[in-house]
PAKOL-897499 format. One record per atom (N, C-alpha, C): y, x, z; residue number from 1; atom name. Coordinates in steps of 0.2 Angstrom, whole numbers. Atoms other than C-alpha are relative to their C-alpha. Layout:
% residues N
yy_xx_zz_seq_atom
Y_X_Z_NUM_CA $
...
***
This chain:
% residues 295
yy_xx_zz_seq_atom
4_-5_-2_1_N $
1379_282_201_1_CA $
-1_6_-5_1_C $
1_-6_8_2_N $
1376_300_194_2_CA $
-6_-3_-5_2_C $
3_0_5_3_N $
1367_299_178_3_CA $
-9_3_1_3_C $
5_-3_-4_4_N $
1354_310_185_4_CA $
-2_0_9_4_C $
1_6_-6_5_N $
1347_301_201_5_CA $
-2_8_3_5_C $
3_-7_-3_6_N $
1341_317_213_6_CA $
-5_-2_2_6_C $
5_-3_-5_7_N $
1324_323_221_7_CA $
0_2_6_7_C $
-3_-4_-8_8_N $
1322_326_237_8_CA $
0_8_0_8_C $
-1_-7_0_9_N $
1319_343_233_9_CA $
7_3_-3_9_C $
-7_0_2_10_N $
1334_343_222_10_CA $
6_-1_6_10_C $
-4_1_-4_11_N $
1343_337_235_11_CA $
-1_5_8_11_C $
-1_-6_-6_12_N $
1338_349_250_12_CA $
2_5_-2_12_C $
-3_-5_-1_13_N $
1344_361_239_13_CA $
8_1_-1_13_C $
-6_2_2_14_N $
1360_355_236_14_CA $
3_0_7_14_C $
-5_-4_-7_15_N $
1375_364_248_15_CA $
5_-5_-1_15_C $
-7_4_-1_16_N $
1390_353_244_16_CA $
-4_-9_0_16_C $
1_7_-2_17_N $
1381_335_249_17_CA $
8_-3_4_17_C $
-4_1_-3_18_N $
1397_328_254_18_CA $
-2_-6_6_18_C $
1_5_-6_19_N $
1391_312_264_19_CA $
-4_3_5_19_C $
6_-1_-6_20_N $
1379_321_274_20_CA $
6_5_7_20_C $
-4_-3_-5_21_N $
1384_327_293_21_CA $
-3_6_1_21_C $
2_-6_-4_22_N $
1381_343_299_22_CA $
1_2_6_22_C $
0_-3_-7_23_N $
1388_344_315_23_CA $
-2_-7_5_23_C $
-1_6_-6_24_N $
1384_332_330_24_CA $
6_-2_5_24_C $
-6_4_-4_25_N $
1395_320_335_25_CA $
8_-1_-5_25_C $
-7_-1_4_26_N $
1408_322_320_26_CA $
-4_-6_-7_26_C $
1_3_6_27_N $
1405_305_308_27_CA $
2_0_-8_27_C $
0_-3_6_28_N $
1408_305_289_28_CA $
7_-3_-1_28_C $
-7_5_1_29_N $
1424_293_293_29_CA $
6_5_1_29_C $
-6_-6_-3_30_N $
1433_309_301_30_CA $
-1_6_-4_30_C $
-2_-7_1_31_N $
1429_322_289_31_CA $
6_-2_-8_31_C $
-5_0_5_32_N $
1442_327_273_32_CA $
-7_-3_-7_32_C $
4_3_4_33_N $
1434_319_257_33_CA $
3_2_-6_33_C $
-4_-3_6_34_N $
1443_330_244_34_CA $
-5_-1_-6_34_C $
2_0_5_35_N $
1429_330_231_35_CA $
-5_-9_-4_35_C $
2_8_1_36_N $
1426_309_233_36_CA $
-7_-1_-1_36_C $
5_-2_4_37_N $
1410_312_232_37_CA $
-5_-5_8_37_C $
4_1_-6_38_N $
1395_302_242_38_CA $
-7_1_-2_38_C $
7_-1_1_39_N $
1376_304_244_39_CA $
-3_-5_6_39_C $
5_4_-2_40_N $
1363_291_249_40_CA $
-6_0_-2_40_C $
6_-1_2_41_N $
1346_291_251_41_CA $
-5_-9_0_41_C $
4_6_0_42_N $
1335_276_245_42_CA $
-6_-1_-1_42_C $
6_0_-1_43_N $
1318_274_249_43_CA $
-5_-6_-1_43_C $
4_4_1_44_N $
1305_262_244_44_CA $
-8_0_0_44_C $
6_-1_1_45_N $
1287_258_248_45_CA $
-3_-5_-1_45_C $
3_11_5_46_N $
1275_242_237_46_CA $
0_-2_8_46_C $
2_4_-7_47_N $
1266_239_255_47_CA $
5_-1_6_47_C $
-3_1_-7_48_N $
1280_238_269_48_CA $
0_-5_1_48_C $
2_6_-2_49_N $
1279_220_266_49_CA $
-5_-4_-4_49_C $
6_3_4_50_N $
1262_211_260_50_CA $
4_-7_-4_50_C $
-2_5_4_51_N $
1261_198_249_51_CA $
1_-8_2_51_C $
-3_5_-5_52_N $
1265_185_263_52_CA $
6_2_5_52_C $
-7_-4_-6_53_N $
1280_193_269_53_CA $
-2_3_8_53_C $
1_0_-2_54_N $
1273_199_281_54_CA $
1_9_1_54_C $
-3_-8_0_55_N $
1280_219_289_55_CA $
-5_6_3_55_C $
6_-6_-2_56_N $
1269_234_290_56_CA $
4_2_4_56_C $
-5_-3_-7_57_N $
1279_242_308_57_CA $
-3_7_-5_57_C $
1_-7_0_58_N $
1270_258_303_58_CA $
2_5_-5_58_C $
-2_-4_7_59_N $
1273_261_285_59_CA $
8_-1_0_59_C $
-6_2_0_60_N $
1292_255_289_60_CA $
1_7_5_60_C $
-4_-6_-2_61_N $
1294_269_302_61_CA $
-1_8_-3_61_C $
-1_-3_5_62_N $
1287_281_290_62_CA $
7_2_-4_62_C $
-6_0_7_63_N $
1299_277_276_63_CA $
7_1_6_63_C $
-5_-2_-2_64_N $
1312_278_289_64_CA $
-1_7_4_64_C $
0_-9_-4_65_N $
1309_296_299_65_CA $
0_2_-10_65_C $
-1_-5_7_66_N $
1307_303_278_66_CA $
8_-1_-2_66_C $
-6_3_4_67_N $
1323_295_274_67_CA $
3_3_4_67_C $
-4_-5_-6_68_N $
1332_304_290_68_CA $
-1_8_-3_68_C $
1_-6_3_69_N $
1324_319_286_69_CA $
3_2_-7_69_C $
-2_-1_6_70_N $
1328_319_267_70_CA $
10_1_2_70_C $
-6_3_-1_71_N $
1347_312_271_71_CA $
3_7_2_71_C $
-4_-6_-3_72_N $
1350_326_283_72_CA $
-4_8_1_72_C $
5_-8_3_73_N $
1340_341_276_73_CA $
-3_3_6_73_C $
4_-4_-5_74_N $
1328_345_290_74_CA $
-7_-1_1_74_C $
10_-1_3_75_N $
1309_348_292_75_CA $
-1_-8_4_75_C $
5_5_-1_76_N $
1306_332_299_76_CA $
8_-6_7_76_C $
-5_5_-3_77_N $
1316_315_309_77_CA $
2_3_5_77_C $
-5_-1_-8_78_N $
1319_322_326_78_CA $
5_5_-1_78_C $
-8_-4_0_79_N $
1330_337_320_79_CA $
3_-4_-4_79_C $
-6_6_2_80_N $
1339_323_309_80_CA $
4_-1_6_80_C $
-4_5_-3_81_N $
1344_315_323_81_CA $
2_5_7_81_C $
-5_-6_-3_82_N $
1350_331_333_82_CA $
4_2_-4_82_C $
-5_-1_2_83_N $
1363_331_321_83_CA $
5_-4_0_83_C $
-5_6_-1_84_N $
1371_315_325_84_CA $
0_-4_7_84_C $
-2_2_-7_85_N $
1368_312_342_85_CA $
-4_5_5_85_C $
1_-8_-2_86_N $
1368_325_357_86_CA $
-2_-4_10_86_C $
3_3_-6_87_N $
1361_322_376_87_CA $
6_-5_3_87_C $
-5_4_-5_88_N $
1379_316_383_88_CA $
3_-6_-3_88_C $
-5_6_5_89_N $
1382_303_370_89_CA $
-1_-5_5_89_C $
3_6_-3_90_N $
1381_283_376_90_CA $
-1_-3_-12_90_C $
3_1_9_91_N $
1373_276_358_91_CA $
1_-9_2_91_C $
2_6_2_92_N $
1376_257_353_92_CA $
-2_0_-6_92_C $
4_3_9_93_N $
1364_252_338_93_CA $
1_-8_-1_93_C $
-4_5_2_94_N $
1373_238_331_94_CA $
-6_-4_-4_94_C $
7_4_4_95_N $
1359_227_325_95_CA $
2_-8_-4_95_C $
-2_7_4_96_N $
1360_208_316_96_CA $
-5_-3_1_96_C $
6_6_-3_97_N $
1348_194_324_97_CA $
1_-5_-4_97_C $
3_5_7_98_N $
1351_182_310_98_CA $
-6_-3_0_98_C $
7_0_-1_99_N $
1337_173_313_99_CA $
-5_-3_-5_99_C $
2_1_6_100_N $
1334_168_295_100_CA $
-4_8_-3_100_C $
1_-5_3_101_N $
1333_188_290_101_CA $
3_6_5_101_C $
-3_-4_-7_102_N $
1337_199_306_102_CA $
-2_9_0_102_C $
5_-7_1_103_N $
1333_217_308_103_CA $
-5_0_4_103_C $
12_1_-5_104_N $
1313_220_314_104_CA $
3_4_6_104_C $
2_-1_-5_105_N $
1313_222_331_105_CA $
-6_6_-2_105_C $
4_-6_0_106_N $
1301_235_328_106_CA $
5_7_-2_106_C $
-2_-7_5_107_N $
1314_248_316_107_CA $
5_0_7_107_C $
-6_0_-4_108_N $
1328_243_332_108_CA $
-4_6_6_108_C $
3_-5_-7_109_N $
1313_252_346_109_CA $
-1_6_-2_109_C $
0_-10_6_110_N $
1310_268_332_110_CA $
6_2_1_110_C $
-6_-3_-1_111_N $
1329_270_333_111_CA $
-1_2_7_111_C $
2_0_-6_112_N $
1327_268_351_112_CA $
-2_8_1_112_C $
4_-6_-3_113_N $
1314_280_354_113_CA $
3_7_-1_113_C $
-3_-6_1_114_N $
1321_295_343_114_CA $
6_2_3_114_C $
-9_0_-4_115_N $
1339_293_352_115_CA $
-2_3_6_115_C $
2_-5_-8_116_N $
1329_298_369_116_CA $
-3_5_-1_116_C $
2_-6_1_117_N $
1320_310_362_117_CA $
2_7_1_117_C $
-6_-6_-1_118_N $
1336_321_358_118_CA $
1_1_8_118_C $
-3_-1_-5_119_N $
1339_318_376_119_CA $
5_-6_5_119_C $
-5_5_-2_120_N $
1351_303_377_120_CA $
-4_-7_6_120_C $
3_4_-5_121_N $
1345_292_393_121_CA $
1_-8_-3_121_C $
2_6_3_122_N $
1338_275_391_122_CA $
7_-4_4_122_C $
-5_2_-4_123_N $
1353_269_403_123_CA $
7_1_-6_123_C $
-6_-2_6_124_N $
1366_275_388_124_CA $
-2_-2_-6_124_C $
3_4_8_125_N $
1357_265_374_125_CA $
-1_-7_1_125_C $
1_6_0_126_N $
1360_249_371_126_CA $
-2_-4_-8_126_C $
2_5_5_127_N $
1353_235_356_127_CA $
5_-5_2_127_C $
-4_9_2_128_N $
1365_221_353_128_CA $
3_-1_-7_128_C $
-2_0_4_129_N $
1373_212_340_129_CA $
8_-5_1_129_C $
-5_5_-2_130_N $
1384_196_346_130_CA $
1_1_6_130_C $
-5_-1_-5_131_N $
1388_201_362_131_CA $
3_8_2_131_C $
-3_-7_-2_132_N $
1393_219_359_132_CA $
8_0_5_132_C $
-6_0_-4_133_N $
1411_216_367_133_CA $
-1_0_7_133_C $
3_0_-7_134_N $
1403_212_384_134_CA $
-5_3_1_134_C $
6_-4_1_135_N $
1391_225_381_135_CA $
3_6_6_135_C $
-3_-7_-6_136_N $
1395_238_397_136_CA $
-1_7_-4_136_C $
0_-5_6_137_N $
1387_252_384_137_CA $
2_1_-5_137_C $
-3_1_4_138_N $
1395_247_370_138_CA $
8_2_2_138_C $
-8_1_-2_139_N $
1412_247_379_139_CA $
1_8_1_139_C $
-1_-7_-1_140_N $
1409_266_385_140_CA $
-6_3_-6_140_C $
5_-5_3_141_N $
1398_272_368_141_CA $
4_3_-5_141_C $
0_-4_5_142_N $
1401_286_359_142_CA $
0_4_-6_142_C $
3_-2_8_143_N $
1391_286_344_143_CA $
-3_-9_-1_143_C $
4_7_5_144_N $
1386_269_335_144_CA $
-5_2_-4_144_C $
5_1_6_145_N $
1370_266_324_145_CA $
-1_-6_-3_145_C $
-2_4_3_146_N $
1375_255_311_146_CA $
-7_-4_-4_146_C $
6_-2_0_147_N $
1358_246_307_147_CA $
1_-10_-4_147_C $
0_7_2_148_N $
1357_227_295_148_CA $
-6_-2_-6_148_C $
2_3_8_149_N $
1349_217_281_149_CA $
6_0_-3_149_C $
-5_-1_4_150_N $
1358_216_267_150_CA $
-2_-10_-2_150_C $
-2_7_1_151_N $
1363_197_262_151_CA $
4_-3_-3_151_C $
-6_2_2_152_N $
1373_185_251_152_CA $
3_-2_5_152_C $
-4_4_-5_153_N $
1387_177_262_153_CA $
4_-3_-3_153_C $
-5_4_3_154_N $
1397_162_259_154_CA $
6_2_1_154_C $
-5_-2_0_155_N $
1412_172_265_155_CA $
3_5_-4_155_C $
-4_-7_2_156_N $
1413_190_260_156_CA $
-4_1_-8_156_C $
6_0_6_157_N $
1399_187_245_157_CA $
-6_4_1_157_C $
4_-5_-3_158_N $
1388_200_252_158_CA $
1_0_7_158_C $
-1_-3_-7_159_N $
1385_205_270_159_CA $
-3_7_1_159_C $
5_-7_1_160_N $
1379_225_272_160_CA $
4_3_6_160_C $
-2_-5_-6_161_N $
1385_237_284_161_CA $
9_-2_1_161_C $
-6_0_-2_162_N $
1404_236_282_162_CA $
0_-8_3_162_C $
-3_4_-3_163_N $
1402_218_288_163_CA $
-4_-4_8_163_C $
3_2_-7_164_N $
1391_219_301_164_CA $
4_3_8_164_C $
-3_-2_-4_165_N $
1404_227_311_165_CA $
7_-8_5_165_C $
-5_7_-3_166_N $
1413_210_312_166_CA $
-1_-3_7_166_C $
-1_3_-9_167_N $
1408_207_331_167_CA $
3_6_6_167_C $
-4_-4_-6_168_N $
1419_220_337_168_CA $
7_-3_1_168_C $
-6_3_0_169_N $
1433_209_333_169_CA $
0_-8_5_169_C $
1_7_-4_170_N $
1435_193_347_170_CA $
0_-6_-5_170_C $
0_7_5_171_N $
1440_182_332_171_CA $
-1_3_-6_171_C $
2_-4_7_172_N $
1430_187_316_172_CA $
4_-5_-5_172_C $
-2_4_7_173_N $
1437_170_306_173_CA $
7_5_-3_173_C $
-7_-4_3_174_N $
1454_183_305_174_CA $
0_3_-7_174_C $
0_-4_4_175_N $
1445_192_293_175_CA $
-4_-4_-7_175_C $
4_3_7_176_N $
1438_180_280_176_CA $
3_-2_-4_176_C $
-5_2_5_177_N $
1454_175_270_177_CA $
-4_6_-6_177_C $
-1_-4_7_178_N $
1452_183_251_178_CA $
-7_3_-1_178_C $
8_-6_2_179_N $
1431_186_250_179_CA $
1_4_9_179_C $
1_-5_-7_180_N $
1434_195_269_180_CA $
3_5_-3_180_C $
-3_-7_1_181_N $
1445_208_261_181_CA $
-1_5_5_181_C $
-3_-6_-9_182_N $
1450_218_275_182_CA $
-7_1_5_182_C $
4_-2_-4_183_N $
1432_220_282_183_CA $
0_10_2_183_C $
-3_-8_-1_184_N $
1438_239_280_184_CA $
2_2_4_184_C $
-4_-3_-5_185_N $
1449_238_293_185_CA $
-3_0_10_185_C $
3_2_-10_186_N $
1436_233_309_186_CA $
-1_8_2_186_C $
3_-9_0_187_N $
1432_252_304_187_CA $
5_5_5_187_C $
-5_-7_-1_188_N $
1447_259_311_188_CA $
4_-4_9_188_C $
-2_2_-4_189_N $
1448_248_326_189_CA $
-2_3_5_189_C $
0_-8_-5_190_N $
1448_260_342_190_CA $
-11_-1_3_190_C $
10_0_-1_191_N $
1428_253_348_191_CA $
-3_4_-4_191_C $
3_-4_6_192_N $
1424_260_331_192_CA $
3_6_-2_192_C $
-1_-6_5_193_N $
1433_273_322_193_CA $
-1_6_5_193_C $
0_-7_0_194_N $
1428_290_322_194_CA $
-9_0_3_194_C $
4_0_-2_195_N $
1411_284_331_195_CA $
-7_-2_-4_195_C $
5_2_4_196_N $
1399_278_316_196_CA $
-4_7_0_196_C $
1_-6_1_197_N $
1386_292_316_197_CA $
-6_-1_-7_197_C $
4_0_6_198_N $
1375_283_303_198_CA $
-1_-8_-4_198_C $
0_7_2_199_N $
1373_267_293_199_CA $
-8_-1_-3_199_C $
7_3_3_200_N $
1355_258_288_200_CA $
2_-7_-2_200_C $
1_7_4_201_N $
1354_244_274_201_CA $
-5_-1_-1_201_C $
7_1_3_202_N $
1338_236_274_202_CA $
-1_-4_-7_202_C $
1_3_7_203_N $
1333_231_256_203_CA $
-9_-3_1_203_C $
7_2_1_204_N $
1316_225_262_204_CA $
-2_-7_-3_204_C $
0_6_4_205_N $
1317_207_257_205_CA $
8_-3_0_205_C $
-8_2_1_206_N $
1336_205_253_206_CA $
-1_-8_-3_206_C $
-3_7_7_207_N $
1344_187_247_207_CA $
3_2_-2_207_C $
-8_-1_4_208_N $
1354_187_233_208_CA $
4_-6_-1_208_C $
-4_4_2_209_N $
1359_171_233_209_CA $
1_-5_7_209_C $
0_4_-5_210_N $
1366_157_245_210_CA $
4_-6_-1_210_C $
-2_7_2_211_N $
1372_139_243_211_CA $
6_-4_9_211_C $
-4_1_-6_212_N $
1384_139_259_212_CA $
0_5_6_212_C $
2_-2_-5_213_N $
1387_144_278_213_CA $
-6_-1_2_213_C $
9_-2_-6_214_N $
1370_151_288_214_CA $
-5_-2_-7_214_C $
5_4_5_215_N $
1361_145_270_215_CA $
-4_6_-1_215_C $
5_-6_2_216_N $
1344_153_268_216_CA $
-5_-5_-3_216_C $
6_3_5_217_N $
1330_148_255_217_CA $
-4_6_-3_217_C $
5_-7_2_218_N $
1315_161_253_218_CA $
0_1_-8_218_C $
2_-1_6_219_N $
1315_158_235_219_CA $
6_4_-2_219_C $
-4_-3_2_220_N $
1330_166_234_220_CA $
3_9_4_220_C $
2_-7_-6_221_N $
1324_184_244_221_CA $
-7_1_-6_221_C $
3_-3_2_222_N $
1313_196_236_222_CA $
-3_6_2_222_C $
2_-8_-3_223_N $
1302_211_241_223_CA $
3_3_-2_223_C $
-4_-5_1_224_N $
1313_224_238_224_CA $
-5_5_3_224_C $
2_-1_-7_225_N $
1304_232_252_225_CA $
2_8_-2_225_C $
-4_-6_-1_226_N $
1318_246_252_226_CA $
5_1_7_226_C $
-5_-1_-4_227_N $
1330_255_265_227_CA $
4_6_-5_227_C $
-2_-5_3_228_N $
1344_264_260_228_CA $
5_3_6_228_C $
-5_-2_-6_229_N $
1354_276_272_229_CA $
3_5_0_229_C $
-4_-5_1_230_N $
1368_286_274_230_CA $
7_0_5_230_C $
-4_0_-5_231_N $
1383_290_284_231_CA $
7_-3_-2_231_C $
-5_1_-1_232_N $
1396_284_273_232_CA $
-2_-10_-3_232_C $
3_8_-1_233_N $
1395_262_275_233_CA $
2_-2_-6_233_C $
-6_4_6_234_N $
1407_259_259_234_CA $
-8_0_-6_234_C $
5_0_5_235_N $
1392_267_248_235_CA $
-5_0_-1_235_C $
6_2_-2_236_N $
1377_262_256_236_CA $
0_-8_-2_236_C $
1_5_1_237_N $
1384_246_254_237_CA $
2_-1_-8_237_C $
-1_1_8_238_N $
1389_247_234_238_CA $
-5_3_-2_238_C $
6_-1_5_239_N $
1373_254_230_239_CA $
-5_-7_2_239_C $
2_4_-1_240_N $
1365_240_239_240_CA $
1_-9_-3_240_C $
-2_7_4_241_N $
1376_226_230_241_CA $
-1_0_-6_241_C $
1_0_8_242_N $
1372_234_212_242_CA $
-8_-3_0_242_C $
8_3_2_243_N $
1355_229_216_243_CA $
-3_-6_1_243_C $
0_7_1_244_N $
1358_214_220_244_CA $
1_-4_-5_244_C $
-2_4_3_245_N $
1368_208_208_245_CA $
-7_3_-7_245_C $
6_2_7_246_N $
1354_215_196_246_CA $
-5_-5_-1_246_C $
5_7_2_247_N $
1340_203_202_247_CA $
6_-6_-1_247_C $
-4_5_3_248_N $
1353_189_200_248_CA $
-1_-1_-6_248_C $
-1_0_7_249_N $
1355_194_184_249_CA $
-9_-2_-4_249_C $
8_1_0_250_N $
1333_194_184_250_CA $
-3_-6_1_250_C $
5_8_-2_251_N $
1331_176_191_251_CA $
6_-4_-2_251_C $
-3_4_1_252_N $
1346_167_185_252_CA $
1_0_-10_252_C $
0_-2_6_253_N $
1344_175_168_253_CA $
6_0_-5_253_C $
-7_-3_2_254_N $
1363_179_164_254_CA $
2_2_6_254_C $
-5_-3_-6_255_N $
1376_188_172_255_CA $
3_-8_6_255_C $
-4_6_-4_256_N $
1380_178_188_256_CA $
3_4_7_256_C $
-6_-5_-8_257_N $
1394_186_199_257_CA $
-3_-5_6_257_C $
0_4_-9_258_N $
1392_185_218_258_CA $
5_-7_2_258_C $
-6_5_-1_259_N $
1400_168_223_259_CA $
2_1_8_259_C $
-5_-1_2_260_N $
1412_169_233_260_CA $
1_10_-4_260_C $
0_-7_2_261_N $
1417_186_224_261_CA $
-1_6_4_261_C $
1_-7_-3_262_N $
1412_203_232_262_CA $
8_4_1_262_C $
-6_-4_0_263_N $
1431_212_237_263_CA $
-2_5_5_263_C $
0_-3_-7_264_N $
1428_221_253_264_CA $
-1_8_1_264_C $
1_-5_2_265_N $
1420_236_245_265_CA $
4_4_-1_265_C $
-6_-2_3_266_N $
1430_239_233_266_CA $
7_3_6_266_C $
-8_0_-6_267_N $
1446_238_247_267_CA $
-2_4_4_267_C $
0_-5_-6_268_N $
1437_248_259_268_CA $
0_8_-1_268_C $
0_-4_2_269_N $
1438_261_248_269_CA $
8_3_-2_269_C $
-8_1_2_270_N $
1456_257_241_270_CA $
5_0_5_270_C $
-6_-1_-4_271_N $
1467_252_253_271_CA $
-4_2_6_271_C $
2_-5_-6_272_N $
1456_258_269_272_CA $
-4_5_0_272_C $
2_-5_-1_273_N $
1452_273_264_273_CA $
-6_2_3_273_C $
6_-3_-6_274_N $
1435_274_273_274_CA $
-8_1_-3_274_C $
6_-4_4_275_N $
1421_279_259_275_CA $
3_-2_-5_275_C $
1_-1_8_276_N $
1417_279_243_276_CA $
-4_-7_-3_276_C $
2_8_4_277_N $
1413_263_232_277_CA $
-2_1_-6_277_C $
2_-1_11_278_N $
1413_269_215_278_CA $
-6_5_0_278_C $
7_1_2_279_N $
1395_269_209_279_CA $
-1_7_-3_279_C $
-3_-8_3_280_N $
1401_286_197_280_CA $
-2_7_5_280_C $
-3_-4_-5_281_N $
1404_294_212_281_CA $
-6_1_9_281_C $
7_3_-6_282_N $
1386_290_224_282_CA $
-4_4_-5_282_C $
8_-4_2_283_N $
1372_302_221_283_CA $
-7_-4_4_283_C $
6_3_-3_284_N $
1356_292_226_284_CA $
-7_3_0_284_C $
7_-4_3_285_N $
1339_301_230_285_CA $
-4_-5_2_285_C $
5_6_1_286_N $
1326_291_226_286_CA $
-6_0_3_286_C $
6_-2_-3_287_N $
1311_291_237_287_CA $
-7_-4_0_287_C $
6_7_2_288_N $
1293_282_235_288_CA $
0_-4_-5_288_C $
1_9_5_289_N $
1291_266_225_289_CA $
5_0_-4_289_C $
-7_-2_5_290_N $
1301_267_210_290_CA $
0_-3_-6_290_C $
1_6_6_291_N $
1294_252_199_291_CA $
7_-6_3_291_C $
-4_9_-3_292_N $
1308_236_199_292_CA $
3_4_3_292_C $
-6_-1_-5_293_N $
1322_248_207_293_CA $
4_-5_-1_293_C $
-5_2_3_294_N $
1334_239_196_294_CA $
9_5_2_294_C $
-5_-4_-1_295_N $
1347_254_200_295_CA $
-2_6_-3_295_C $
***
């Protein structure tokens, strides 16, 4: 990441934002990316989740309308989201019901509600996760909202935005050879490509670590209680894996790589070309809570 993390003020005044969209309806996967360059905005607040895990809804949609507004430079969440989706769109918001660490039903009816705001009819919005394929709105949607927890996984080592798109695929074990390299490529599969208009990583209580398939153990989850979001998914999710591997590095007290290894990133940057990965190359503005980022 740059050396000098931005402000939001810093950053609204800032013309060449490369990851940010300007026009409605054109994602970050369709424009040119000549100066490799991505921006995410990462927001944190102590209380979204008390000290019994327990989720504030209110202070969570807060932190989420500032983090739209910051991200896409406008006075406030609703014109954000006149820039990525427009009355005639159909909108799936792509969610992950994990029922270990799932996304809150509360942040899935906040998307909700601002998508009809712009105009887009409730009949054109759909919420799923595993039955997107058989999804009649999903099958005719023209904008996705890319929207997860962040997670180790026994397959990919991580799970974040690039690999919550695995249920567009009818057979996902395809993609789990080598760490799930190739989770890059679900991107370019006709459902999706060209249709991401936004990516949301929750870092509210992330796991870092996992000890098999479906394994969850709360000792190994922390209040983070951050979101980080942005339009390109490769750097939403490498800013979201450094910070993982930092508390690892915090509770096992050495270095302890992801097991299995984290590749998918990296690749989706390398051989599928479809964001930016390298940390160098990610501008991050940092918003609220700013003790224990570890990034």
């Amino acid at each position: 990441m740059s050396e000098s993390s931005m402000t939001r003020r810093d950053f609204l005044r800032t013309t060449a934002a490369a990851a940010v969209v300007g026009t409605a309806g054109i994602s970050l996967l369709a424009q040119p990316d000549a100066q490799k360059k991505a921006n995410v905005v990462l927001i944190r607040h102590q209380h979204v989740v008390d000290s019994e895990g327990k989720l504030n809804p209110k202070i969570l949609e807060e932190m989420f309308d500032e983090s739209m507004a910051t991200f896409f430079r406008t006075k406030n969440a609703g014109d954000a989201w006149k820039k990525i989706v427009k009355p005639g769109d159909v909108v799936g918001i792509k969610t992950n019901v994990w029922r270990y660490l799932r996304t809150p039903l509360e942040l899935e009816q906040v998307m909700k509600t601002r998508i009809m705001a712009v105009g887009v009819q409730e009949k054109d919005i759909a919420i799923d996760d595993r039955g997107i394929l058989s999804n009649p709105v999903f099958a005719r949607a023209t904008a996705l909202i890319n929207v997860r927890p962040m997670r180790a996984h026994n397959w990919s080592g991580v799970g974040g935005c690039l690999k919550n798109y695995i249920m567009f695929t009818p057979n996902p074990p395809d993609y789990h050879p080598d760490s799930c390299i190739d989770l890059g490529a679900l991107w370019k599969l006709p459902a999706v490509e060209g249709k991401t208009r936004l990516n949301v990583l929750l870092m509210l209580t992330p796991q870092f670590h996992c000890l098999g398939p479906h394994h969850f153990d709360k000792q190994f989850t922390w209040a983070y209680n951050g979101i980080i979001v942005g339009t390109d998914p490769v750097a939403v999710d490498a800013v979201g894996l450094k910070i993982i591997e930092a508390q690892r590095k915090l509770f096992f007290k050495e270095d302890s790589p992801m097991r299995p290894p984290v590749r998918h990133i990296k690749a989706a940057e390398e051989k599928h070309g479809i964001g930016i990965a390298n940390l160098a190359a990610i501008e991050i503005v940092r918003l609220g809570w700013k003790e224990d980022s570890l990034i």
